[in-house]
C-alpha positions in Angstrom: -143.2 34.2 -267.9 -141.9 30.5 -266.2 -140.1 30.8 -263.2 -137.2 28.4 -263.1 -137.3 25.5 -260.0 -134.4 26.2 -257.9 -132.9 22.5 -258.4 -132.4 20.6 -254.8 -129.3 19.7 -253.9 -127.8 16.6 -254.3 -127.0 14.2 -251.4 -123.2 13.6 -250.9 -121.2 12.2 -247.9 -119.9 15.1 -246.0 -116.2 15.8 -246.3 -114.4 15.9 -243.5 -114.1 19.5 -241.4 -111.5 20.5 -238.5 -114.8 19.6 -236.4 -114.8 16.1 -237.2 -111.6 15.0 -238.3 -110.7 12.3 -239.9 -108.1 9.4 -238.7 -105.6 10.5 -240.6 -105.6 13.9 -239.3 -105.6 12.8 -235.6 -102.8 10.3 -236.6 -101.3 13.5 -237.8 -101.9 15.9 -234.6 -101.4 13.1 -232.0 -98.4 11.0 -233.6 -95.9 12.9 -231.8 -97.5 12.3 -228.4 -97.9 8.3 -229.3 -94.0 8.6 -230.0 -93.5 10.3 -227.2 -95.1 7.6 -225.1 -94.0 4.5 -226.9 -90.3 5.6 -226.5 -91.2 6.2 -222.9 -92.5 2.8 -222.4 -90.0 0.8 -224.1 -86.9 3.0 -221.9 -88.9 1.7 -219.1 -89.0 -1.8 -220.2 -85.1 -1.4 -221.0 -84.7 -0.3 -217.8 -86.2 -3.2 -216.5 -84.6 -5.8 -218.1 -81.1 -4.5 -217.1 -81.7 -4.2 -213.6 -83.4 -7.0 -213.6 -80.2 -9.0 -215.0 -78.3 -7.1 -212.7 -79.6 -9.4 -209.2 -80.8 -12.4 -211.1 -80.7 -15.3 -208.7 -78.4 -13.1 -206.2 -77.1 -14.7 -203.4 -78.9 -18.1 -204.5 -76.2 -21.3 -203.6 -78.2 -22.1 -207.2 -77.3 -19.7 -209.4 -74.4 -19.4 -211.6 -74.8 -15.5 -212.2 -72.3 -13.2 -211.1 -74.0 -12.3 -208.2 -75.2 -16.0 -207.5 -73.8 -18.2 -204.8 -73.2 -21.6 -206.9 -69.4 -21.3 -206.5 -69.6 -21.2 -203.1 -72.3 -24.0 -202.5 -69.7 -26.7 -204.4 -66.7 -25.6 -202.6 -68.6 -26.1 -198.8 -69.6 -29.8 -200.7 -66.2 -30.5 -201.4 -65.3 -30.0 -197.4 -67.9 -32.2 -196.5 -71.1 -29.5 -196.1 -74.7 -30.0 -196.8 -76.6 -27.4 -198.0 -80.3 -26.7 -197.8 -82.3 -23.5 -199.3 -85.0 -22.6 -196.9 -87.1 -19.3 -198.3 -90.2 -19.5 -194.9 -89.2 -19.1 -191.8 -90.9 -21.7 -190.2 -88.2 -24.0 -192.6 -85.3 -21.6 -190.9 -86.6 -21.7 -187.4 -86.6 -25.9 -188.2 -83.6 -26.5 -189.4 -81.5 -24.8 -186.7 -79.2 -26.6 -184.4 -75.9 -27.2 -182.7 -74.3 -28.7 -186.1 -76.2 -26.0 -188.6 -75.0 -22.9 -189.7 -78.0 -20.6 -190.7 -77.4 -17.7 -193.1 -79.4 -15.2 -193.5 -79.2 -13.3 -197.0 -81.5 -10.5 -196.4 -82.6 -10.0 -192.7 -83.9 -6.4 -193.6 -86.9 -7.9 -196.0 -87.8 -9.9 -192.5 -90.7 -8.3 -190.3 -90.5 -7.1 -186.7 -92.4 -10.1 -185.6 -90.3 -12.3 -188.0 -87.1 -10.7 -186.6 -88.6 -11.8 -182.3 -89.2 -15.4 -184.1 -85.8 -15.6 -185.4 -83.6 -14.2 -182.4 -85.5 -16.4 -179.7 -84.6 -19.2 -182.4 -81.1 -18.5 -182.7 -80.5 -18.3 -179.1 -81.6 -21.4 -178.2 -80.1 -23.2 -181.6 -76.1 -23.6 -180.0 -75.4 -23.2 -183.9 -73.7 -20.4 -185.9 -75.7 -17.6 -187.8 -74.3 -15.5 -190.2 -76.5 -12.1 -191.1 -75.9 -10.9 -194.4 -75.2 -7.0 -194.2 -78.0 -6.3 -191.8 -78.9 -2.5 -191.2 -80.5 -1.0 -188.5 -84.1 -2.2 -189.3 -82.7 -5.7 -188.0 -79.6 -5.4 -186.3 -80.9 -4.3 -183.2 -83.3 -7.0 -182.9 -80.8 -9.9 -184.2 -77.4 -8.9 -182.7 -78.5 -7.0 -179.9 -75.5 -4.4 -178.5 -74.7 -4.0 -182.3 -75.9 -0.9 -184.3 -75.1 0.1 -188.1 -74.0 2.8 -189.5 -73.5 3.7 -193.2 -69.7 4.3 -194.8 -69.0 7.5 -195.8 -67.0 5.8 -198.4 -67.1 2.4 -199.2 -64.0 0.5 -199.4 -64.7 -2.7 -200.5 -61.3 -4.8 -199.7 -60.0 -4.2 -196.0 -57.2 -6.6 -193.7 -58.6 -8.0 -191.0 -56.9 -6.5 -187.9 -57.9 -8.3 -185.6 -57.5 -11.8 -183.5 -60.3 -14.0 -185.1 -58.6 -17.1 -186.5 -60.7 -16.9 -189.7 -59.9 -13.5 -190.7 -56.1 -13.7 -189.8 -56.1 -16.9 -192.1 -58.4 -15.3 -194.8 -56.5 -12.1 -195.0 -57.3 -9.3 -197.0 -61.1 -10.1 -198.5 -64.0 -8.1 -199.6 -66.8 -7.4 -196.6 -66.4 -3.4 -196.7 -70.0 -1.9 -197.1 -71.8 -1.5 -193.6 -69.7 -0.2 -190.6 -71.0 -1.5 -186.8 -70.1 -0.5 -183.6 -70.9 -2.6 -180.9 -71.0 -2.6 -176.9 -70.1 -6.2 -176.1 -66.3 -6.1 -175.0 -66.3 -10.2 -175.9 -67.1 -9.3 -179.3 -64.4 -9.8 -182.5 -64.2 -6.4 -184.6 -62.6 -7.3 -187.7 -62.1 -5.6 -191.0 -62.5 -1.4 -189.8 -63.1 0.8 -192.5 -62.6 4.3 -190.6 -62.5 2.5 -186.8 -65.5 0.8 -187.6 -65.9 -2.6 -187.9 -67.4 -4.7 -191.2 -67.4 -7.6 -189.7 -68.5 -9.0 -186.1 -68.3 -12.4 -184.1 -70.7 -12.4 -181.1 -70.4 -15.4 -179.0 -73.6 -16.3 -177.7 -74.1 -16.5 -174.1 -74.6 -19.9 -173.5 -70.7 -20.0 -174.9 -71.8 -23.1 -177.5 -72.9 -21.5 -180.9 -72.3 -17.4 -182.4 -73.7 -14.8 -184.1 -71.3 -13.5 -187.2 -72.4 -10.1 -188.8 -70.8 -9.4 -192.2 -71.2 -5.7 -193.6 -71.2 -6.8 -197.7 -72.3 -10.1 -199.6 -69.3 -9.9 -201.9 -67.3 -12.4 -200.6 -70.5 -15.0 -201.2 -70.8 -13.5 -205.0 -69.6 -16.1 -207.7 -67.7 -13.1 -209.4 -66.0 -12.5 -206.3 -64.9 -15.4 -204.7 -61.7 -15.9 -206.5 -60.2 -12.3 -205.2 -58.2 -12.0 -202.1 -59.2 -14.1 -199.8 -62.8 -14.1 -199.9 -63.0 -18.2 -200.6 -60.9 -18.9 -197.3 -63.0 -16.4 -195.6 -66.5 -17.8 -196.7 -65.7 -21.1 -195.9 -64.2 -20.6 -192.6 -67.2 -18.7 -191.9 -69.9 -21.2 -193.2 -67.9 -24.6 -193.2 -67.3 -24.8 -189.1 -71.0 -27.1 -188.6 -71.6 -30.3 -191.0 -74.8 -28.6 -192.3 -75.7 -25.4 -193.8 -79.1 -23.7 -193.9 -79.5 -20.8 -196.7 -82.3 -19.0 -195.4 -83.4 -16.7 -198.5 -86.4 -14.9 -197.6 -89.7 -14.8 -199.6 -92.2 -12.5 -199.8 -94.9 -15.2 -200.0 -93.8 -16.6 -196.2 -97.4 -17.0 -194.3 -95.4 -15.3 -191.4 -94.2 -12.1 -192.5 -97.5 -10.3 -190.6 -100.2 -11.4 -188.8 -103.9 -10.8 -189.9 -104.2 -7.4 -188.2 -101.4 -6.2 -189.7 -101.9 -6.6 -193.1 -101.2 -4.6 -195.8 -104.2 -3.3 -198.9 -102.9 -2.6 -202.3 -101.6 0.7 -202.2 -99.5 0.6 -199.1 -97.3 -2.1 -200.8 -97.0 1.0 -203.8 -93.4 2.4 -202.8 -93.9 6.4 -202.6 -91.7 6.9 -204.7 -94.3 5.6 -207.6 -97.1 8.0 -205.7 -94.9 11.1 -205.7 -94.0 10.5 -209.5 -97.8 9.8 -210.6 -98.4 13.1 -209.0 -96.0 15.2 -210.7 -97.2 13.2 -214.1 -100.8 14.1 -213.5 -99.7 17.9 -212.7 -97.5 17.7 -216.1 -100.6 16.9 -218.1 -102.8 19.2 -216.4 -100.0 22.0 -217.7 -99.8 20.8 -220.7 -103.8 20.7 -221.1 -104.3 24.4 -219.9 -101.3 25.3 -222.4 -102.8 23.5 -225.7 -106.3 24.2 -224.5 -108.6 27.0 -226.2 -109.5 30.0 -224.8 -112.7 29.9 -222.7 -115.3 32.5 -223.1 -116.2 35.0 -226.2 -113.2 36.4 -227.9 -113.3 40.2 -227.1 -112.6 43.1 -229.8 -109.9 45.5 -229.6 -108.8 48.1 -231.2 -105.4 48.1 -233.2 -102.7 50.5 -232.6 -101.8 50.6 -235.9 -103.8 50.4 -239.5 -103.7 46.8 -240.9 -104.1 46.3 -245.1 -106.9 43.8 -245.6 -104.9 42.3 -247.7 -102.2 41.4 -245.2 -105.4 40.4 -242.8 -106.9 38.4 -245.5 -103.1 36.7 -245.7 -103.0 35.9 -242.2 -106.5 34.1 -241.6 -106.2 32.1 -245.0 -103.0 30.9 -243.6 -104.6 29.9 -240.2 -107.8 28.3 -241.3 -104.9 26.1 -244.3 -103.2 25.2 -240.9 -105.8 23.9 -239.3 -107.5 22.0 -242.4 -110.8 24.6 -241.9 -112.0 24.6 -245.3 -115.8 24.4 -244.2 -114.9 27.4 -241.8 -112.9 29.0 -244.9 -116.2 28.3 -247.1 -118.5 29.3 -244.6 -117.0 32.9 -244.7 -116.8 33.0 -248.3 -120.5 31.7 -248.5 -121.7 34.2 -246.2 -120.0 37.4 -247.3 -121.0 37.0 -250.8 -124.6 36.5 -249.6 -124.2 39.8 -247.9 -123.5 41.5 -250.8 -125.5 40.1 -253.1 -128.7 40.6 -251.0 -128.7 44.8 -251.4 -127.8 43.9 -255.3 -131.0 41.3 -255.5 -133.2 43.9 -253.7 -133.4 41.0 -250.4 -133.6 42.6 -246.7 -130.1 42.3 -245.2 -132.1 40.0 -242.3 -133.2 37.6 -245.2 -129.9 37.5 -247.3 -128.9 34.0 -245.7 -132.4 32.4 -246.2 -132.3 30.3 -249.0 -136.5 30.8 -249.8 -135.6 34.5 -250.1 -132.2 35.3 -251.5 -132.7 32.1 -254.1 -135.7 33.0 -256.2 -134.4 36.6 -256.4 -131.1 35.4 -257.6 -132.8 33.5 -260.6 -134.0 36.2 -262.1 -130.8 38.1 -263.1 -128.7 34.6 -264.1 -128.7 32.7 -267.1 -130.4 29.1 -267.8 -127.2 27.5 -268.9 -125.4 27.6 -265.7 -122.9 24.8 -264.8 -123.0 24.6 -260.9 -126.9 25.9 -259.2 -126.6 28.5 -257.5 -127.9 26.6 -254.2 -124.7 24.7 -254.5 -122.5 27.5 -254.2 -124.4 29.7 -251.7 -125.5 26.8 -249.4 -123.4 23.7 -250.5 -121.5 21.8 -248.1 -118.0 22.3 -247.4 -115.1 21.0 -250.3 -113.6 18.5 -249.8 -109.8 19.4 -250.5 -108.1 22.7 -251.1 -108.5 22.2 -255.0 -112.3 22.1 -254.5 -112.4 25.3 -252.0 -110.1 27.8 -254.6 -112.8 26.5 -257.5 -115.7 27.7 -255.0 -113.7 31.0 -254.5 -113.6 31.4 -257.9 -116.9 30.4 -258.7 -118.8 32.9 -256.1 -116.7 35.7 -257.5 -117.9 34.8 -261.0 -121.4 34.9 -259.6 -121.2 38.5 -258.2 -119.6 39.7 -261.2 -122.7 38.1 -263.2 -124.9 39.6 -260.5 -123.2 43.2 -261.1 -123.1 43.2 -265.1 -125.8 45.7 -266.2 
């Protein structure tokens, strides 16, 4: 009697199983999140670009956008009025003087130390400065005796009321925005919104130059300098000295804070970014713990009701098809046809999933002319689509029945 070899198996490229996917099935499982983020970033970068059009060059005697200053810039050269763009202080503090008008776009972005510079500056100049919508970070410091104070509503075109020969000329014109009181009784309150004034005239104390504060930049904006009588107003205000510095200031000035006081990389991160990287962090960690596996051993329990296999059967097929298992779907099928083919083949039940046992016993009752060896089915690797995993459910149930037949 000849025993038959048991034929070795054949070396093919393993398919691929839920435990190492292919690209296309993690294309598949993370495509919505890569949507998800790719619309995300391009809102942002929307977002951007609007706002970013929004202010472009605003307030710049330069610029021909809405909220540019160009306009205004050819009219005060029409009347006879240089004008000079300073963006560093030490250009501001230089070009001050008893014919210069300074104006000052943003006086806010300017330091504490920037704001002592500046006032010591004006006071000595005799000139005329004009403070673009100042709030209380620099009022105090520039116009001292004034203090702001925020509109309850803003009402952007107000009459003058008042005895300053530029606003009764001007008339009606655009400053509404930030409301000031003030203490000085020698100071022109012009424009009230509510009893509070938008616009302020401080003569200096020397009696030779002034300090104008001006609650709102609209009546500088190219989009706005044709209404009411925001042109007569701007020019009265900026046209009185033969030369005109437009202080815009810059990040980049040298003088904005000294050495000690300088700033590292995530102080200059606004916290409103920190607070929102924060709440993104704790939305991922949710969302990890939520599409996260269960930790630990999965523990039995017992049914409160009676279950048909069938239905059971049903139910885990449809999982393991869900999650593209099929070496997990063959693995089970492998395995419990071993387990009852071992008592059949007279194998130990610890030795039915040893190939050198459960093999050679299996020879014996099956015929030569077989078309797939029985290693293949019993301990082949996984198929590689669902075509090839029904054929190996069909083929192990053909062996048992061949193992069965008398």
């Amino acid at each position: 009697m000849t025993t038959q070899a048991t034929p070795e198996p054949t070396a093919t490229a393993p398919a691929p199983t839920s435990v190492s996917p292919t690209a296309r099935h993690l294309w598949t499982r993370g495509r919505g999140i890569a949507l998800a983020c790719v619309l995300l970033l391009a809102g942002a970068a929307v977002l951007a670009v609007l706002r970013s059009d929004a202010r472009h060059g605003a307030l710049d005697p330069r610029s021909a956008d809405p909220y540019g200053s160009r306009a205004l810039s050819e009219l005060l050269a029409d009347h006879g009025v240089t004008t000079r763009v300073v963006t560093t202080l030490a250009e501001a503090r230089a070009a001050t003087g008893p014919d210069t008008t300074l104006l000052v776009t943003a006086p806010d972005l300017l330091t504490d130390r920037q704001q002592a510079l500046l006032h010591t500056t004006i006071d000595a100049s005799a000139g005329r400065t004009l403070l673009v919508a100042p709030g209380s970070h620099s009022v105090h410091t520039l116009a001292p005796g004034v203090t702001a104070a925020l509109a309850a509503s803003r009402t952007s075109t107000l009459a003058p009321r008042c005895a300053l020969p530029a606003a009764r000329t001007a008339g009606t014109a655009d400053t509404g925005g930030i409301r000031y009181t003030t203490t000085l009784r020698d100071a022109d309150e012009c424009y009230p919104s509510n009893r509070l004034a938008t616009l302020l005239r401080i003569p200096a104390a020397s009696g030779t130059g002034d300090t104008v504060v001006l609650g709102a930049p609209d009546i500088l904006h190219n989009n706005r300098l044709d209404q009411h009588g925001n042109a007569s107003l701007a020019l009265q205000l900026l046209g009185t000295r033969p030369h005109l510095a437009w202080y815009l200031p810059s990040p980049a000035d040298t003088s904005a804070a000294p050495e000690q006081d300088a700033k590292n990389f995530f102080d200059l991160i606004p916290s409103g970014w920190i607070w929102g990287t924060l709440q993104l962090f704790v939305a991922a960690a949710l969302a990890a713990f939520w599409r996260a596996r269960r930790l630990g051993p999965l523990v039995p329990e017992r049914l409160p009701v009676a279950i048909r296999a069938s239905e059971t059967v049903e139910g885990r097929a449809r999982l393991y098809r869900k999650a593209d298992a099929r070496d997990r779907a063959a693995t089970a099928l492998r395995s419990a046809t071993r387990t009852r083919l071992a008592p059949l083949l007279g194998v130990p039940a610890a030795q039915a999933h040893t190939p050198e046992a459960l093999l050679p016993a299996l020879d014996t009752h099956l015929q030569d002319d077989r078309q797939t060896a029985p290693h293949t089915l019993l301990f082949g690797p996984p198929p590689a689509d669902d075509t090839a995993l029904t054929a190996l459910a069909e083929q192990l149930d053909a062996l048992e029945r061949e193992v069965r037949r008398p």
